[in-house]
N, C-alpha and C positions, 0 to 999 in steps of 0.2 A: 233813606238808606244810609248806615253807617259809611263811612271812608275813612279805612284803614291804611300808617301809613308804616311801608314794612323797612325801609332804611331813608334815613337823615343823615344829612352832611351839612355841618355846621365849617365854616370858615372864617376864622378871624384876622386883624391885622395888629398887630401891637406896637405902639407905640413908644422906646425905653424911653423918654421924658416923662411921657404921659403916665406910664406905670410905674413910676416910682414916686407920683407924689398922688396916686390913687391909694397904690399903697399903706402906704401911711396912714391915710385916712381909714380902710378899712382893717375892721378891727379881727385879729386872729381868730376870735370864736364865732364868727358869722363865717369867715372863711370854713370854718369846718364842718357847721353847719349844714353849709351848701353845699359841700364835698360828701358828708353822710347820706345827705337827700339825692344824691345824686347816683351815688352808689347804690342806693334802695331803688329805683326806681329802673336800675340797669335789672337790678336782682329781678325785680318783677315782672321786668320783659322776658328775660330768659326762661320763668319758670310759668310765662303764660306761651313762651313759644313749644315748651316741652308737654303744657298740656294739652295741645294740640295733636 
């Protein structure tokens, strides 16, 4: 049987040492990247929770 899970909470800590020489390393268009896919991925919950 499926297990569906209907809200997530994700909790970070950041580090400003740490993310600024992460930063650096990671490169803008992977940033965006993952900001796209992420946003897609919202869309598709919303428009699976409307076909409900």
């Amino acid at each position: 049987m499926p297990i569906e899970i209907k809200e997530l909470h994700i909790k970070i800590n950041v580090d400003e040492k740490a993310a600024t020489s992460t930063a650096a390393s990671i490169d803008e268009k992977q940033i965006m990247r993952a900001v796209s896919e992420s946003v897609e991925q919202a869309v598709n919950i919303e428009h699976r929770k409307k076909e409900r």
